[in-house]
N, C-alpha and C positions, 0 to 999 in steps of 0.2 A: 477784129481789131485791125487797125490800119497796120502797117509797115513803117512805127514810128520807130527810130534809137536814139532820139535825143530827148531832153526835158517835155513835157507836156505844155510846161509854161516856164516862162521867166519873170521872175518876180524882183524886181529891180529897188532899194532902196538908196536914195540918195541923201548922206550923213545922214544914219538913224542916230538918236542921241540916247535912245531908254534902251538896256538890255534889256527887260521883259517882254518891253513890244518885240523885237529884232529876235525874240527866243519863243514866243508865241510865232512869229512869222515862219521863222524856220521849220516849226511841229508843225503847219500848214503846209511847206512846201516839202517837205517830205510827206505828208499824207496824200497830198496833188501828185508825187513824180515830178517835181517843178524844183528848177534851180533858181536857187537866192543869189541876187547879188548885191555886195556891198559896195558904196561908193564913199571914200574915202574923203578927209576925216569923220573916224568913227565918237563917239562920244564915249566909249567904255573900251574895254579891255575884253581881246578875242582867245588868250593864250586857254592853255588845257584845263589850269589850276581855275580858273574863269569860269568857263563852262560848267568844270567838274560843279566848283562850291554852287553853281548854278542850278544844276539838278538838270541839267541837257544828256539825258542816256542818249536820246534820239543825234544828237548832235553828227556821231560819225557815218553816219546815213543820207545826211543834207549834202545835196550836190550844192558846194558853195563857190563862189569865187566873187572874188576880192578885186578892186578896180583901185588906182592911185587916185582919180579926179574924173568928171563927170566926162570930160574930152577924152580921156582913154578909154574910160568904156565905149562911149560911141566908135572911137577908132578900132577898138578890138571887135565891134559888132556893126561893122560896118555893113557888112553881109547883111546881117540881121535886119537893119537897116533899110535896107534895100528889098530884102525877100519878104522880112514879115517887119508887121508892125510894133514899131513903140509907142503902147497907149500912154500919153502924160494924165493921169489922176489925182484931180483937184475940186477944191471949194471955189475958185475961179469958174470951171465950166459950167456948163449952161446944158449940154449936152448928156442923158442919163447913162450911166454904163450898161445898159442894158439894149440901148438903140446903135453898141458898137456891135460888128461883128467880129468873131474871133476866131482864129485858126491856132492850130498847134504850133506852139512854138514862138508864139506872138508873148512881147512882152510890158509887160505891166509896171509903167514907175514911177513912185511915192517918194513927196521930198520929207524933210524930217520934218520931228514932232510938232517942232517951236514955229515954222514959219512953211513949212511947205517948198512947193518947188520955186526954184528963184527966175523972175521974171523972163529972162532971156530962154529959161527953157519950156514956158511956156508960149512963147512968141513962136519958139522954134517947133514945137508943135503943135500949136493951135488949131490945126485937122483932124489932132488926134488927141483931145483933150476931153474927158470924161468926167463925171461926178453921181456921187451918191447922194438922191435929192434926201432933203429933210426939211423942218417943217423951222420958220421963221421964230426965233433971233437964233437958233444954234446954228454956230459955224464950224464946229468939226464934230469928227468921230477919232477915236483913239486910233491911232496909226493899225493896231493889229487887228481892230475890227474892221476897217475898212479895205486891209488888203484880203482879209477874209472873205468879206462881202462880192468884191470885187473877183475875185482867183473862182470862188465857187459860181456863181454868175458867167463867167467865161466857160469854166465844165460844164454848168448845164447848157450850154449853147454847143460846146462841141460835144457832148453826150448826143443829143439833138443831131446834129448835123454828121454822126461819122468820124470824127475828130478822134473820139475817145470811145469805150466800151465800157459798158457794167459787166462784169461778169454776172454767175446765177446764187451769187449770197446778195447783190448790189453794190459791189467794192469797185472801184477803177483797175480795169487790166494794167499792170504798167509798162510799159515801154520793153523791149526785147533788146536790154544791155546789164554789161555786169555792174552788179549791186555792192559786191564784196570788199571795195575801199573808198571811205570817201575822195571824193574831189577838191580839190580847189585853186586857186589860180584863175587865169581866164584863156 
């Protein structure tokens, strides 16, 4: 296993508006080792009482953090930015997510349900803009199917490539940090 201690991925949502999706995401990025992030405004309600009536046991395990507006998070992941990639994942690109290549730590980001990511942040990464093809006239997939498709598509590539480890059941090794409180914040 590499000498990884941070998320294996980021999984980046910008205004999700369905808790279901945003709660299926979450049980994905905690089975990845990959931290969720929310960009603000949410469309639901994130309190305990939320969760609980939600049925989220897994919830205190997600490495989450919370963003005010799409410009903070890039300012808080400026680094990120810089080091590793922010893939944009769209019905706009042309480009399969599978002729990306992916590194630990690279992050993956889905706009909301109703409309997707908004123009300017597709402009703004237009290099790094991805899609899951599918077969003419459907133009989406449900938000949590697709960052599914997408997250596991990147594991198999850093499975592949060193990135990441199967241990000898086929489980992902995780990451060599403490697990014992969630996170959140950024």
């Amino acid at each position: 296993m590499t000498n990884r201690t941070s998320p294996l991925l980021h999984v980046v949502l910008h205004e999700p508006e369905i808790p279901n999706n945003t709660g299926n995401i979450g049980r994905t990025c905690v089975a990845l080792d990959s931290a969720m992030h929310l960009i603000h405004p949410l469309g639901f309600a994130l309190d305990e009482k939320a969760c609980r009536r939600a049925g989220l046991d897994y919830w205190p395990r997600l490495d989450l953090r919370e963003h005010d507006s799409l410009e903070r998070y890039l300012e808080t992941h400026a680094e990120a930015h810089r080091s590793k990639r922010i893939w944009a994942l769209s019905t706009h690109a042309t480009r399969p997510v599978w002729e990306a290549t992916f590194e630990p730590g690279d992050h993956l980001l889905f706009g909301k349900e109703t409309r997707g990511l908004p123009p300017k942040v597709l402009e703004r990464f237009s290099d790094r803009m991805l899609t899951l093809p599918m077969v003419p006239p459907e133009r989406s997939l449900n938000l949590a199917t697709a960052v599914c498709a997408a997250a596991y598509e990147a594991v198999r590539q850093l499975v592949g490539s060193g990135g990441a480890k199967l241990d000898a059941q086929g489980r992902l090794e995780i990451a060599a940090k403490a697990r014992t409180e969630p996170r959140s914040g950024a």
